[in-house]
N, C-alpha and C positions, 0 to 999 in steps of 0.2 A: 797452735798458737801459744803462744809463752807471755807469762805474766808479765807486767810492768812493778817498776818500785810501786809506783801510785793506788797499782790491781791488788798487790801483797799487802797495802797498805788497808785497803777497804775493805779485805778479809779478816785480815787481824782486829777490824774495828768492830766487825759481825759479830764474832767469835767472843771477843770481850765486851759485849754490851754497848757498845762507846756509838752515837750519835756517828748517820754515815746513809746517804740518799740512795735506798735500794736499788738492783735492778730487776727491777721490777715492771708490770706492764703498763705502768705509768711511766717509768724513766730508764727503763733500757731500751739503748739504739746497738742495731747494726752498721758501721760503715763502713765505706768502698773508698778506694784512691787508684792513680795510678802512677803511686813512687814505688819505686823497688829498691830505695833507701833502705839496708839493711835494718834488721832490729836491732833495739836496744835497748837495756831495759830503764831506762830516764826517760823515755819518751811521751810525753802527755796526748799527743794527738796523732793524726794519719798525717804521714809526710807531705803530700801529695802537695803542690804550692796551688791548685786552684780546681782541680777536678776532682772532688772529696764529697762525700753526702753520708749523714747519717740518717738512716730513716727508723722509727720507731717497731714498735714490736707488732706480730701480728695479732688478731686477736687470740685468748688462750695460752700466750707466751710470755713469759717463758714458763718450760716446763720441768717441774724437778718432781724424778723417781727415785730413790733412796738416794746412792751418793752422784747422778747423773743430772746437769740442768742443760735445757738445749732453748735454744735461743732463734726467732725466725724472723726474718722482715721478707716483707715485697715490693721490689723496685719495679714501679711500672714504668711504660710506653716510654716515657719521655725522663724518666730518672736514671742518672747512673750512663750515661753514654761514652763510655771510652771502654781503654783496656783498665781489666780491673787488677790492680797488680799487688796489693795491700788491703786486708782485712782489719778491723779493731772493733770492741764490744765497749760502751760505754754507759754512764749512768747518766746521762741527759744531753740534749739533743744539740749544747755548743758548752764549751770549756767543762766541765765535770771530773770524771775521773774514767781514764782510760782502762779500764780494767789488763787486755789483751791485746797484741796486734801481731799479724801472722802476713810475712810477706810470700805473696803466693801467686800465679797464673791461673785466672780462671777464664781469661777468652775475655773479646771484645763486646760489650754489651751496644746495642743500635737501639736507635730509634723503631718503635713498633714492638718491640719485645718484653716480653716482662720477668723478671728472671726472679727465684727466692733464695734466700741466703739464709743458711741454719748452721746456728754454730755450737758446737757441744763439746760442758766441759765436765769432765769424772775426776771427780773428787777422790784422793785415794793413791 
């Protein structure tokens, strides 16, 4: 997954002390789409024009070990039903800041399934 302006932005604000809504397991979401609108790094949100869901974190997540923090959500039974074609990490659950987004295939999610989504970034 590769950084956004907005993701480099929220780090630099860490980093210098500067006021900036954590992600944290209060306000980190994982979300799914299914555009395959390439990346880029201007991008505020998942491309997707209507098949897009962020879902919040699990509990215990995210997790950070020295320079490593891993991030996890659970889309159950009835969340997340198409192909999933585009990943992004954000800091709250509509407009915020898009930290991440990774356009990627990971198979079509149905109805009955419950699928988890972990995403981990190394610092470094």
């Amino acid at each position: 997954m590769a950084l956004t302006t907005a993701g480099k932005t929220e780090f630099a604000k860490a980093i210098a002390g500067v006021s900036f809504t954590a992600f944290n397991n209060a306000n980190a979401y994982l979300g799914v789409g299914d555009s395959s609108t390439a990346f880029d790094v201007a991008q505020t949100d998942l491309q997707a024009a209507t098949n897009k869901l962020r879902k919040g974190m699990d509990a215990t997540y995210p997790t950070q070990t020295a320079n490593e923090l891993v991030f996890k959500s659970t889309f159950g039974s009835s969340e997340g039903n198409w192909e999933w074609l585009e990943i992004g990490l954000f800091n709250a659950a509509a407009a915020g800041a898009m930290l991440r987004r990774k356009v990627v295939s990971l198979g079509t999610k149905v109805s009955g399934e419950t699928w988890v989504l972990t995403s981990t970034i190394t610092v470094g």
